[in-house]
N, C-alpha and C positions, 0 to 999 in steps of 0.2 A: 269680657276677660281679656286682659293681655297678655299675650305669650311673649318671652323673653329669654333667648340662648345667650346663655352667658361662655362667655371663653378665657385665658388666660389665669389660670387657678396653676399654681406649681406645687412640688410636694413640699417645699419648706414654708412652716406654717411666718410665714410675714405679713408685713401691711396689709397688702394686695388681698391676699385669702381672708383676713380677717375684715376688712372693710366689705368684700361682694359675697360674703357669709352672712353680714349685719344685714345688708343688703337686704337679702333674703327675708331672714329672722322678723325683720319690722316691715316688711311688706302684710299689707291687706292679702289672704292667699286667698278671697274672691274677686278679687279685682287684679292681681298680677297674680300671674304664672310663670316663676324663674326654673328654666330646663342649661344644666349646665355640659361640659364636654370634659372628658379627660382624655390628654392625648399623650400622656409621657405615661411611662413603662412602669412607674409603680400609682398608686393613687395620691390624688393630690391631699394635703394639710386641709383637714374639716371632711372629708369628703365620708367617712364612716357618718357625720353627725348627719350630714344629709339624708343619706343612704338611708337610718335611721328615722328619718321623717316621709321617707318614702317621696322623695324628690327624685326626680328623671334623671341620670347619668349617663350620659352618652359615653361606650367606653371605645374608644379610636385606636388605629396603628401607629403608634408613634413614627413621628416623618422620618427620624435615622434610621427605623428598622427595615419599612418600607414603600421609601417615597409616592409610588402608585399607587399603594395599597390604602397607604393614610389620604389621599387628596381624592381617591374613589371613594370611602367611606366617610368623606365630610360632604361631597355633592350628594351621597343617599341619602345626607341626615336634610340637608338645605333643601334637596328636589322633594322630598316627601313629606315633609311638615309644617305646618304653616306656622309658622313666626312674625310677630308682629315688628319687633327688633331683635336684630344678634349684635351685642353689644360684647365687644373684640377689646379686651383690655390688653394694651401692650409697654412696652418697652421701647423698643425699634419696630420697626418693618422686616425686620427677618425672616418672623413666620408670616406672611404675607398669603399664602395659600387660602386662610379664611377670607378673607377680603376680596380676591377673586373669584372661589366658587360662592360663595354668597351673595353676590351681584347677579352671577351668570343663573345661578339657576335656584334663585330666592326671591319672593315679593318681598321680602323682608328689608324694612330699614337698617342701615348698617352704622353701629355708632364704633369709633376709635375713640380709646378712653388713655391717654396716654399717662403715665407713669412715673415715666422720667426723664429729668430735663439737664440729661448732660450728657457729654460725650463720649466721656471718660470710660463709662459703663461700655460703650462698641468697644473699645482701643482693647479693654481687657479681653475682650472674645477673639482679639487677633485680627488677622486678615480679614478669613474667612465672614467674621461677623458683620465686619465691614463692608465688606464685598454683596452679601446677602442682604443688609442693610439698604445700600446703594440700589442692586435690582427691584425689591419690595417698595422702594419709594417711585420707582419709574416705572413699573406694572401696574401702579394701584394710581398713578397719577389723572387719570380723567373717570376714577370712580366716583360717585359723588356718596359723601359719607357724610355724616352726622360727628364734627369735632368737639371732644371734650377731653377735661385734662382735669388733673390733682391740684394744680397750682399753676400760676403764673409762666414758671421756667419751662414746667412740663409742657405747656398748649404751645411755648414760642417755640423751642428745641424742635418739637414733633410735626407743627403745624409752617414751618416756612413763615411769619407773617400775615398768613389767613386768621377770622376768628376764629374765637371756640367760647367752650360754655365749660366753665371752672367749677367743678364739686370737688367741696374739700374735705378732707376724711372726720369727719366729725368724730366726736368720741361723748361716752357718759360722762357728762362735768361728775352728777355726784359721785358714780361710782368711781371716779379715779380721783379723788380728792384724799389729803392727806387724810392719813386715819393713825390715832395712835396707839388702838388698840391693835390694830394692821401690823403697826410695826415692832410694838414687840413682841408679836405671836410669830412673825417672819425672823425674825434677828433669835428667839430661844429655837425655831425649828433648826437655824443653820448653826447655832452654838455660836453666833457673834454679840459681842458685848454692846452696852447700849453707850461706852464711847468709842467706837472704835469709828472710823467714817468708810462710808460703803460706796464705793463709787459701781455704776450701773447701767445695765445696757438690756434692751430687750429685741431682739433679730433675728433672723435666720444667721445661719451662720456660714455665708456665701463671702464667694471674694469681696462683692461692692458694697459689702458692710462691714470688709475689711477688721476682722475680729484678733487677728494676728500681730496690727497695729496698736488695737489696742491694747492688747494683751502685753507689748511692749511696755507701752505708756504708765499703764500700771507696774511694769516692772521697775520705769523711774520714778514714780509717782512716791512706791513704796520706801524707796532708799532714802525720803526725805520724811514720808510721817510711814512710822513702821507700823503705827496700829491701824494701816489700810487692809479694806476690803475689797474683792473684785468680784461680784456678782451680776453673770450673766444668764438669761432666759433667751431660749431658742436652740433649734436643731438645725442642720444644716451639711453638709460636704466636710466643711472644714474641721470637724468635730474634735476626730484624730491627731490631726495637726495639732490643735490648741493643747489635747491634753500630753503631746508631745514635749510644747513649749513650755506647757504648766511645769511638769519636770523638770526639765533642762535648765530651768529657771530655778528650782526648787520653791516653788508656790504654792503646792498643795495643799498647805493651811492656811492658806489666804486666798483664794480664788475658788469659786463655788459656781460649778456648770449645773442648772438645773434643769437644763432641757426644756419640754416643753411641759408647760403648764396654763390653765385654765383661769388662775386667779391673778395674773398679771399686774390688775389692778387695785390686788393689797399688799403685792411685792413693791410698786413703786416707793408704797411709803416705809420702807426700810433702808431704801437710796438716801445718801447726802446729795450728792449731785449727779449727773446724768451726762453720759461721754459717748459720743456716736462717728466717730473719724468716718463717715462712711463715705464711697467714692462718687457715688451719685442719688439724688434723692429728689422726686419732685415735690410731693410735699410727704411726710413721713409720720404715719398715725402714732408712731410709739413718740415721737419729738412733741406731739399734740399733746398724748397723754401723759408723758414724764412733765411738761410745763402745766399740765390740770392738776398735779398732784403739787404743785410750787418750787419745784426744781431747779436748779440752777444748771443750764446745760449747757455740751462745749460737742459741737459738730463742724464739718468742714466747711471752707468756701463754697465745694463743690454743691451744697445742698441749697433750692431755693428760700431768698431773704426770707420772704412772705412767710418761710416757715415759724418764723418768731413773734408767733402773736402774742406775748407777753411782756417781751423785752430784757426775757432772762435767759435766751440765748446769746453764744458768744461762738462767733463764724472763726475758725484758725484752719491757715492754710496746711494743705496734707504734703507742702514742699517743706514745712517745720519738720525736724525728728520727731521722736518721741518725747527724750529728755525735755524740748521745749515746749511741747502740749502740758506733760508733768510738771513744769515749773507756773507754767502759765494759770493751771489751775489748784497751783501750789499758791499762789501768790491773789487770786482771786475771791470775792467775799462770796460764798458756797452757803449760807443761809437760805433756808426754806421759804421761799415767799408767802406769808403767812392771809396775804388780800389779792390771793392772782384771784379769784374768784370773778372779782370785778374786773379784769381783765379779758376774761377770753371773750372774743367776740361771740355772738348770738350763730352769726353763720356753722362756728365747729360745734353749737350743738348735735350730736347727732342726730335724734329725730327729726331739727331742720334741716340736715344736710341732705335724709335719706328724703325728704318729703320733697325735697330741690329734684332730685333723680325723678319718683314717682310723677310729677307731676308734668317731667321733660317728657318724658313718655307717654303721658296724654296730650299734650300739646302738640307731639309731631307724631301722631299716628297720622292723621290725614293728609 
């Protein structure tokens, strides 16, 4: 049996949670053992589902409350249980405290699974993120870890030029394939018409997926075809704000928050096309699955190429306004790719991708 602590789980249900939840899900549970951590102040996104299955949650002092208390209660969990790996999914090096007592006082393999591949994402956290960034990279500098990453941008941003080992978030081709009986059971639930075109986004709804921007964009989008849609799925911080802006805007009958939801992937197919301005992104499982359902997508520079295993995304820079993402995809042919099928590569399968993980794990337990 392999034991495996898994870490970096946040409470907005995103990529992240949803790819080391599948994780989970399709693992052999006699042959892996996935034990996870929660260390922020309310539970993380999936974490009831778990709970539910009667999987191991480690509940911790979150480090703002109190810093001794949380980095004494992560050495209890390392010094007293044997882990084969603690696989530290991150961001930055910020939280860097797993990566040091996990060395010190763990036989355990230590994998860094990085996330994202840009910079962008520190500058928004300020100094301080920076700052803590900076320390975490030069404490954990002569650890020796196990490197892997989402994608290409992610392993170089995170990794300095060292190798890594690239797992990419695979997804269900079938289940996220267009469906049209999907879409007009989604399109009579929201009360939108079957010509009206629905532009779509599925995220947490944090700054670095920048929902605020979007939210713009569709405000120019609209002033050019009135019969737009703006349907978003995810919960998030910014919740308020948006439906601030929904107002202010006067949008209400045009923009439809649905929070969080379960069937994601028969929402897709009531999308025309697929809009992600987000600020940073290493490789991004909803950009995976809006292009498995034949999408036509428009995300930023800032997100890695590699994202585009199709060829039906379209990279625009986040120094453009709004008005010219709205034109841009005003002016763009937004048809359903009706043969992506043959397109996605074999890798974003998900079963191969989780079988990739599975299989890293037995290869370097010795």
């Amino acid at each position: 049996m392999i034991k495996v602590l898994i870490t970096g789980m946040s409470e907005n249900l995103g990529g992240i949670n949803t790819y080391l939840y599948n994780l989970y899900k399709n693992a052999n549970k006699n042959q892996i053992q996935f034990d996870f951590i929660c260390h922020g102040k309310n539970k993380f996104a999936l974490q009831e589902q778990l709970e539910k299955e009667k999987v191991k949650i480690w509940k911790i002092t979150p480090r703002a409350e109190n810093h001794q208390k949380h980095k004494q209660e992560l050495k209890e969990i390392f010094l007293n249980n044997h882990y084969d790996f603690i696989h530290i999914n991150i961001m930055s090096y910020n939280w860097y405290e797993p990566i040091i007592l996990a060395h010190k006082y763990s036989k355990a393999k230590i994998i860094l699974h990085s996330h994202n591949g840009n910079k962008e994402y520190l500058q928004k956290g300020g100094i301080k993120g920076i700052i803590l960034d900076k320390i975490g990279k030069f404490k954990t500098r002569n650890i020796p870890y196990l490197r892997v990453a989402c994608g290409q941008k992610a392993g170089e941003f995170m990794f300095s030029g060292k190798p890594f080992t690239i797992f990419y978030n695979g997804v269900n081709i079938e289940q996220f394939q267009f469906n049209k009986e999907n879409r007009k059971e989604i399109r009579k639930e929201l009360k939108i018409d079957a010509q009206d075109i629905v532009i779509g986004q599925v995220a947490s709804l944090t700054d670095r997926k920048r929902p605020l921007f979007l939210l713009d964009i569709f405000y120019a989008y609209h002033q050019l075809q009135t019969n737009s849609k703006l349907v978003i799925v995810g919960t998030g911080p910014l919740m308020n704000k948006l439906k601030e802006k929904i107002k202010e805007y006067d949008l209400e009958k045009n923009v439809f928050l649905l929070g969080k939801r379960e069937d994601t992937n028969r929402i897709y197919s009531a999308f025309d096309v697929f809009v992600m301005p987000s600020m940073a992104e290493g490789m991004s499982i909803s950009l995976v699955e809006a292009q498995t359902n034949g999408l036509k997508c428009f995300t930023s520079k800032n997100v890695d190429k590699t994202s585009n295993i199709t060829g039906n995304v379209t990279f625009l820079s986040l120094e453009n306004n709004a008005k010219e993402w709205a034109e841009r995809i005003n002016h763009s042919n937004i048809h359903r790719d009706i043969e992506v099928k043959n397109k996605i590569p074999d890798e974003f399968d998900d079963q191969k991708s989780y079988e990739k993980v599975y299989q890293y794990y037995e290869d370097n337990l010795s």
